[in-house]
C-alpha positions as CSV (number, residue, x, y, z in Angstrom):
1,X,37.4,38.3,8.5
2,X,36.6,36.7,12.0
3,X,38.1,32.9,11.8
4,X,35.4,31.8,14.2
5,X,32.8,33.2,12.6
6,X,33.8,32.1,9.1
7,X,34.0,28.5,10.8
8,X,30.9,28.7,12.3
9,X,29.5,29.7,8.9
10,X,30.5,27.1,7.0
11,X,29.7,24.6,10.1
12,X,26.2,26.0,9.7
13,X,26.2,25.7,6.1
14,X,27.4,21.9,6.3
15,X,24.9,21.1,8.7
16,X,22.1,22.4,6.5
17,X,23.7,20.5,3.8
18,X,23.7,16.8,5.4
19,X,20.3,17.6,7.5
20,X,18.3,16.0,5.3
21,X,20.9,12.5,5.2
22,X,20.4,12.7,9.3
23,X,16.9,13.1,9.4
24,X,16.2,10.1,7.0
25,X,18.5,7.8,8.6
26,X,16.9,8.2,11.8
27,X,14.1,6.2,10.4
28,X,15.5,2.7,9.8
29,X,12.9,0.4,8.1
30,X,13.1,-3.2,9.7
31,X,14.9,-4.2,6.7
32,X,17.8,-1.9,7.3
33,X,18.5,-3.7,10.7
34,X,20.1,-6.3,9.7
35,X,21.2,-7.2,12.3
36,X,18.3,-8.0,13.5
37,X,16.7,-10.8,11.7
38,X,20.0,-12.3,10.1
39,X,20.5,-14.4,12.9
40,X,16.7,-15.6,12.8
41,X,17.6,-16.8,9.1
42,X,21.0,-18.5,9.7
43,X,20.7,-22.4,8.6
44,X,17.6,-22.0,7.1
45,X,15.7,-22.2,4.1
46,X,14.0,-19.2,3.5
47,X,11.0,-17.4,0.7
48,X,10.7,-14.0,0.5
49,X,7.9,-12.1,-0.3
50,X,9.4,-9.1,-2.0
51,X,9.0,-6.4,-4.8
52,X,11.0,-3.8,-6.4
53,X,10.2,-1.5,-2.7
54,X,12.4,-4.2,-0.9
55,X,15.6,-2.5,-0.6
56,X,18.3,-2.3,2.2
57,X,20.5,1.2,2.9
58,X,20.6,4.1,1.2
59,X,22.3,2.4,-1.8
60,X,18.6,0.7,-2.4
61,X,19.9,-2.6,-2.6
62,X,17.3,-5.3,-3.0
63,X,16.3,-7.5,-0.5
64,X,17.0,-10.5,-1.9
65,X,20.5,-9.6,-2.9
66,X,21.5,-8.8,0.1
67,X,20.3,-11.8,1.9
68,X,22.5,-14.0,-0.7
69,X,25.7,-11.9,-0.5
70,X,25.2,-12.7,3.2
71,X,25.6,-16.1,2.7
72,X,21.6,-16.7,3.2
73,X,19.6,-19.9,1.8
74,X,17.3,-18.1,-0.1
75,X,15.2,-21.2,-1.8
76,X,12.0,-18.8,-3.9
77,X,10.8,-15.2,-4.3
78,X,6.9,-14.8,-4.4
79,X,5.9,-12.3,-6.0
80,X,2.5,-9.9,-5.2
81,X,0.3,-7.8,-7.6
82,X,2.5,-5.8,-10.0
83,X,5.0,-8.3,-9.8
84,X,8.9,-8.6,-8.0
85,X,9.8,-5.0,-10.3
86,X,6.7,-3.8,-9.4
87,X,6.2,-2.9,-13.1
88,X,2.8,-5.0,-14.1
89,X,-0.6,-3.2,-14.7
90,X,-3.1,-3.1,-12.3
91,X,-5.0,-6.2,-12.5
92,X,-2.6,-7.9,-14.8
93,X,-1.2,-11.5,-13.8
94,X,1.9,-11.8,-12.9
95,X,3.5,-15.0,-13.8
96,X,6.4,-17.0,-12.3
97,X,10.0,-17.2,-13.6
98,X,13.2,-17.1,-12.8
99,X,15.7,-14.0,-11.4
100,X,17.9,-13.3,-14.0
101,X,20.7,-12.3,-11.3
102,X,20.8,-14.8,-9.1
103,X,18.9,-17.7,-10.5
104,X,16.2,-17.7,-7.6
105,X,12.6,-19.1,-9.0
106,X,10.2,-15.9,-8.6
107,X,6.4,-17.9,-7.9
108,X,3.4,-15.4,-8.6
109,X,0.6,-14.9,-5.6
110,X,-1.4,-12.7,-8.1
111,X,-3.2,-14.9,-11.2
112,X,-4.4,-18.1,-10.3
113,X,-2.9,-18.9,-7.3
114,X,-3.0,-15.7,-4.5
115,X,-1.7,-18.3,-1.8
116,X,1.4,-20.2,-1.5
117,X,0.5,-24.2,-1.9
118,X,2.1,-27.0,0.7
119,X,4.0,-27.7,-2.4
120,X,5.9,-24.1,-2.5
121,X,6.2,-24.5,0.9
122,X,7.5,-27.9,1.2
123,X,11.3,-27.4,0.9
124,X,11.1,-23.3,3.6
125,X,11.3,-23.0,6.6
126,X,10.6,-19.4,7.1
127,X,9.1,-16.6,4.8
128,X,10.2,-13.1,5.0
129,X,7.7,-10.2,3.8
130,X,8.8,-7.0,3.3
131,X,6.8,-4.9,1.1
132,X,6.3,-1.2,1.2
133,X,2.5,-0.8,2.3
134,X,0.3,2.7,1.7
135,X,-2.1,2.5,4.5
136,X,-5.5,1.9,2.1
137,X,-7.2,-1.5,3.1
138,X,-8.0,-2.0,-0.6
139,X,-4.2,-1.9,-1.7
140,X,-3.7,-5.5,-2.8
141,X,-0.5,-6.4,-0.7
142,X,-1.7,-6.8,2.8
143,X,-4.4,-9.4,1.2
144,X,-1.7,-10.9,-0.3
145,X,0.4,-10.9,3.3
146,X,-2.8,-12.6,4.9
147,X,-2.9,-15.5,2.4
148,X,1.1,-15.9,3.2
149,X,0.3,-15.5,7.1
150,X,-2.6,-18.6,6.4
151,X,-0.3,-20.8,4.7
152,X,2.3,-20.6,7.1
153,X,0.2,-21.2,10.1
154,X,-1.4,-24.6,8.0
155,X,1.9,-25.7,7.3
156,X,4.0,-25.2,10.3
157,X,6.7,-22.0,8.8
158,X,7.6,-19.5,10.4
159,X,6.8,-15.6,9.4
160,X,9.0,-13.1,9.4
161,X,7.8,-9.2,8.9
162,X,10.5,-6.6,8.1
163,X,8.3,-3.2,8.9
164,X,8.1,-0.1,6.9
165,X,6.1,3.0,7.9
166,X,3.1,4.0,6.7
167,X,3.1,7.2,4.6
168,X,-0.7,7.6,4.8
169,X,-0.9,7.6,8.6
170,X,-5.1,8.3,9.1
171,X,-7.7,5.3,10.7
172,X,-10.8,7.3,8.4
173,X,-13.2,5.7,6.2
174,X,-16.2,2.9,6.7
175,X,-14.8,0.1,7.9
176,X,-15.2,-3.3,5.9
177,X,-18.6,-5.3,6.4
178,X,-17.9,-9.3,6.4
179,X,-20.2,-9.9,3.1
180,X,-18.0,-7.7,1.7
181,X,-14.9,-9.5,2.2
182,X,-12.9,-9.6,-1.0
183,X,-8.6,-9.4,-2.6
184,X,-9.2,-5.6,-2.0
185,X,-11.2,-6.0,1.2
186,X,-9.5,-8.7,3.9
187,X,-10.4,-7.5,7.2
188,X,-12.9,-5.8,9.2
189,X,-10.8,-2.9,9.5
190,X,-11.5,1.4,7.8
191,X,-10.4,2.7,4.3
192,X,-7.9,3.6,6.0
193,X,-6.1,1.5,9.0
194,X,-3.4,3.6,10.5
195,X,-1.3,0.6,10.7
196,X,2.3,-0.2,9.5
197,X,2.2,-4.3,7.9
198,X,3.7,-5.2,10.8
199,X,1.1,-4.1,12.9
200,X,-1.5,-5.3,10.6
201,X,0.1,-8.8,11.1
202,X,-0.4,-8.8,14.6
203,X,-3.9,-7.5,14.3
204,X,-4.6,-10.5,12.2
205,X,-2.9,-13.3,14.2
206,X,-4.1,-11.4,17.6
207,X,-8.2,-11.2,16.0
208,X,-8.0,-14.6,14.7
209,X,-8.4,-13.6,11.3
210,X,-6.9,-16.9,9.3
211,X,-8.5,-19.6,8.2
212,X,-8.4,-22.8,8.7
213,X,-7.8,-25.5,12.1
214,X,-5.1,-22.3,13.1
215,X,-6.1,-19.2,13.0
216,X,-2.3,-17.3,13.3
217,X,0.7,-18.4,12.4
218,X,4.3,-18.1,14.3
219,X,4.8,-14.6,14.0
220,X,7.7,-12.3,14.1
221,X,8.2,-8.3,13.4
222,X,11.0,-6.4,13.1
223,X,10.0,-3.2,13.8
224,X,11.1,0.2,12.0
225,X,13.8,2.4,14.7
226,X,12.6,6.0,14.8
227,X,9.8,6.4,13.2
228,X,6.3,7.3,15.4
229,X,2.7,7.0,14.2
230,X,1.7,10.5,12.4
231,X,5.0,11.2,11.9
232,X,5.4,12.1,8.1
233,X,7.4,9.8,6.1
234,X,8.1,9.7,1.7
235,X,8.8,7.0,-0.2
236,X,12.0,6.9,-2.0
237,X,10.5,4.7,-4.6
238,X,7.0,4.6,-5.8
239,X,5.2,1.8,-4.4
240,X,3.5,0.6,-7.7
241,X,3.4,1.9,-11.3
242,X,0.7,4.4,-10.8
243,X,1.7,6.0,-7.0
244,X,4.6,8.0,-8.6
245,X,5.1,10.6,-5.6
246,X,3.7,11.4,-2.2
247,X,0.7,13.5,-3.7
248,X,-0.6,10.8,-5.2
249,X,-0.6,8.6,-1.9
250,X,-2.2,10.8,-0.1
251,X,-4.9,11.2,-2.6
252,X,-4.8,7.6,-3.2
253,X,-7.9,6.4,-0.3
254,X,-10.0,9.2,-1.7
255,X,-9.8,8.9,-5.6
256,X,-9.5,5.3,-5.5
257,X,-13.6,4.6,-5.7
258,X,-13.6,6.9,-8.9
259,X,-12.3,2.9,-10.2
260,X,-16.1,1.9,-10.0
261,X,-17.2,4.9,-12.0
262,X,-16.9,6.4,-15.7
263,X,-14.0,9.2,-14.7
264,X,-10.3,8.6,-15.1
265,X,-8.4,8.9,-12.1
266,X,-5.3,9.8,-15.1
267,X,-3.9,6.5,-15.4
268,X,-1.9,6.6,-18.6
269,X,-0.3,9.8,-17.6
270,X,2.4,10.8,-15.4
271,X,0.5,12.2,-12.8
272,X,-2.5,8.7,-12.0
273,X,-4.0,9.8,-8.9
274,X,-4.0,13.5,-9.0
275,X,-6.1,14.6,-11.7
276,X,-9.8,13.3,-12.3
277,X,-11.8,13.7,-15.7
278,X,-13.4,12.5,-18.7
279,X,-14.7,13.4,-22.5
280,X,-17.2,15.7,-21.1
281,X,-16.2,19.8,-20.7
282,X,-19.5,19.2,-18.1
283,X,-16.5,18.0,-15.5
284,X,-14.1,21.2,-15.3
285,X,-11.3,22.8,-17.8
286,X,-8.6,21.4,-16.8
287,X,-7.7,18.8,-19.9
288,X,-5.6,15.6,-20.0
289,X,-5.1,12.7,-22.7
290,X,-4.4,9.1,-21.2
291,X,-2.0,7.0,-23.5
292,X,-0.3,3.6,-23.4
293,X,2.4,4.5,-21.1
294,X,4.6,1.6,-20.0
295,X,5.8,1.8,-16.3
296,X,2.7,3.2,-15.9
297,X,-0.9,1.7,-17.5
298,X,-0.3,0.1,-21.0
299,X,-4.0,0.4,-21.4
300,X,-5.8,3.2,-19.6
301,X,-9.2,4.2,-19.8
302,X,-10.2,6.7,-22.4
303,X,-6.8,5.8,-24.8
304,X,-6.3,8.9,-26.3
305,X,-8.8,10.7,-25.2
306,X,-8.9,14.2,-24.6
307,X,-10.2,14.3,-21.1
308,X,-11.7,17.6,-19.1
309,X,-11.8,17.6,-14.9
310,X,-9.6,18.7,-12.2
311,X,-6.1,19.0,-11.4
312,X,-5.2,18.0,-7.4
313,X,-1.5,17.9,-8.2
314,X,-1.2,20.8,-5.8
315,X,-3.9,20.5,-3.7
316,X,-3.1,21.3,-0.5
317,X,-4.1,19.5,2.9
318,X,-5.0,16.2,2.0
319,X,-5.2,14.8,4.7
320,X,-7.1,11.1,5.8
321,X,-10.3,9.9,3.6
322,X,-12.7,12.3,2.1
323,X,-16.0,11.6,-0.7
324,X,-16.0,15.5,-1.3
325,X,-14.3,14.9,-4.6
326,X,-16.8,11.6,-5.7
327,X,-19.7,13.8,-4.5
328,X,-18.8,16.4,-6.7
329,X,-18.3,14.6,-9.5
330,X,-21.5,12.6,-9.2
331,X,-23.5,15.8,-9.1
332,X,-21.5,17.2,-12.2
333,X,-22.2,13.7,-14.3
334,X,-26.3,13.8,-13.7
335,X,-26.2,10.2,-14.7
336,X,-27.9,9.4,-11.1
337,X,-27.2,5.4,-10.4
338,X,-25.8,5.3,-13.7
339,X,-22.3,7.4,-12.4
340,X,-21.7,4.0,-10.4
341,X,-21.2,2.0,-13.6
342,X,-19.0,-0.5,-11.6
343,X,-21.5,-0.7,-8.6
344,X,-20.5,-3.8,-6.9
345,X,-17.0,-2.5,-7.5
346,X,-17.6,0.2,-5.6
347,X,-19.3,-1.7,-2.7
348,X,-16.5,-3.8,-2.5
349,X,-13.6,-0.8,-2.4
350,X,-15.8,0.9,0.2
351,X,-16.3,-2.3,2.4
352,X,-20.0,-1.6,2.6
353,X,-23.3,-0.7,0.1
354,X,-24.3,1.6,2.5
355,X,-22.0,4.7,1.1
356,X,-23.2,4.4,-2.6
357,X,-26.7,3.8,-1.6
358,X,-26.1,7.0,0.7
359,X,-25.2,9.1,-2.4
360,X,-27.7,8.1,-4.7
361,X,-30.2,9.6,-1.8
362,X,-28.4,12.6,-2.1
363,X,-26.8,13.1,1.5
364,X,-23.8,14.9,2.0
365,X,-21.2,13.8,3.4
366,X,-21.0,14.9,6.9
367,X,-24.6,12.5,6.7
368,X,-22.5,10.0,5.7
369,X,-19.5,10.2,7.7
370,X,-21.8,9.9,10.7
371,X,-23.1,6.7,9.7
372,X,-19.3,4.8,10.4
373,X,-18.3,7.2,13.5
374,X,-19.4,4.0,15.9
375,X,-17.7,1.1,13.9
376,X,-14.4,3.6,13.9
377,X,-14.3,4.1,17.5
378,X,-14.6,0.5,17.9
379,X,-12.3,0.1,15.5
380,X,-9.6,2.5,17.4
381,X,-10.1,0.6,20.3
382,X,-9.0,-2.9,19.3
383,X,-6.2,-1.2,17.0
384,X,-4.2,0.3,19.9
385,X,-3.8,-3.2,21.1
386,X,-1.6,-3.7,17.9
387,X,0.8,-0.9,17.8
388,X,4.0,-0.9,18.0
389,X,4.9,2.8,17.9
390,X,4.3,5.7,20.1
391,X,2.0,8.1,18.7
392,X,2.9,11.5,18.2
């Protein structure tokens, strides 16, 4: 046999073998650079907003852990929706404790209290959040970083942001009308933002967003090395209990008003966010049964339930915000206004009264699309002064 081509052979075949090593690390999240912000923490007391998504390296250490092996004063741990494992129900309060590990008091921002107090905040003198985000303005933890961002600008901390990219890269959907504001709707900004949290951050210090005699805070981002805006990018952990793989992100924007309605979007199965149904063979043949599944819904709607609808596990090109599936399934049900049994709900997810009020008159949805095509522009406008990637 030829030596060199044997050794280019199994050069080739090594190269094909670590690709896919390369290729991720060339995207460092802002936690990864340590480097970076360790310096900014040195001497000080610092809280950390922080879930189970919070890791550092390819050995997906937490956060948190490796701040204190590194000889940082971390004081608290607040904790979002779905709590510092990320392992609570939707909706469910999380409640404060204690780290088992290292001791570190974890305070909730998702029960009673969705803002740090001048009390929690008394004894830090900088918060770090780093929390992976999914680009959908009604996903719980950018409310929860606003609230943070608010209380450090009314009580003199500093904010830190350790950026991740976003995996569900489109600026698509209406875009949030102020009577609207709620936890799942913060800012006048589209279903979805086409923002990492960092730039989000900005956006909201930059827009004057906060309330209160200061309307931004003392702001810092450390941005993500190697990543552009459209570039694609999966999550090595799913970024709460019912996300469990990229499929179901991307889906996430569009199935996510089928929340205010009567179908199961298959929460109490392994595949929430890919399938749609309910107890009626009126809404496809694909069947599923919802159960009490911990790590994903303890308590989903229609329990054990055989269920009849769609399967979108591999449906292909899903890309942005799209009402073609709640269309269809409205026509299917018949129910009319009734199909919206959650109707506030669903103004509030979509920012705006005027998309359900739309359906019930039986548009379609290029109708409808055209009815936020100004506010978007607009929208695109003020967001690329925000960015802090190229775009590809």
């Amino acid at each position: 046999m030829n030596t060199n081509y044997f050794l280019r052979s199994v050069l080739f075949v090594f190269i094909l073998a670590i690709y896919p090593i390369i290729t991720k690390a060339e995207i460092l999240p802002g936690a990864f650079r340590i480097s970076e912000y360790l310096p900014l923490l040195e001497g000080k007391c610092v809280g950390l907003v922080v879930n189970h998504t919070s890791v550092v390296g390819d050995g997906q250490v937490h956060l948190l852990d490796t701040l204190k092996s590194s000889g940082v004063n971390i004081v608290s741990v607040f904790a979002p929706e779905h709590g510092f494992r990320g392992d609570a129900d939707a909706g469910e309060t999380v409640r404060n404790g204690k780290d088992v590990r290292t001791g570190v008091p974890i305070l909730s921002l998702y029960g009673k209290n969705k803002k740090p107090t001048a009390e929690q905040l008394n004894n830090l003198d900088v918060i770090v959040f780093d929390i992976q985000d999914v680009g959908a303005r009604f996903y719980t933890y950018i409310s929860t970083m606003h609230y943070v961002m608010e209380a450090c600008a009314e009580n003199n901390k500093e904010f830190i942001v350790l950026d991740r990219p976003n995996p569900c890269d489109y600026v698509d959907g209406p875009v949030l009308k102020p009577r609207f504001k709620s936890f799942v709707g913060m800012h006048q900004i589209p279903i979805l933002h086409g923002c990492t949290v960092g730039e989000l951050a900005q956006m909201i210090n930059g827009e004057g967003w906060l309330h209160g005699k200061k309307n931004s805070c003392q702001l810092k981002v450390i941005p993500v090395k190697g990543w552009k805006h459209g570039q694609p990018y999966s999550l090595p952990i799913k970024p709460s209990p019912n996300l469990p793989n990229d499929q179901s992100i991307q889906l996430y924007a569009s199935l996510c008003p089928f929340e205010a309605t009567k179908i199961s979007v298959g929460r109490g199965t392994v595949f929430a966010f890919q399938v749609l149904g309910a107890p009626d063979k009126k809404y496809g043949t694909f069947t599923f049964t919802p159960r009490s599944l911990p790590g994903f819904d303890k308590n989903p709607m229609y329990k054990d339930q055989l269920c009849y609808g769609i399967d979108l596990r591999e449906e292909a090109s899903v890309n942005g915000f799209t009402l073609k599936y709640v269309l269809d399934f409205y026509k299917k049900s018949g129910e009319g206004e009734a199909f919206f049994s959650r109707a506030r709900w669903m103004d509030l997810l979509m920012g705006t009264d005027s998309v359900r009020k739309a359906i019930l008159a039986n548009k379609q949805e290029p109708e409808i699309r055209a009815m936020w095509k100004e506010e978007l522009e607009q929208y695109n406008n003020m967001r690329s002064r925000y960015l802090l990637y190229e775009l590809l």
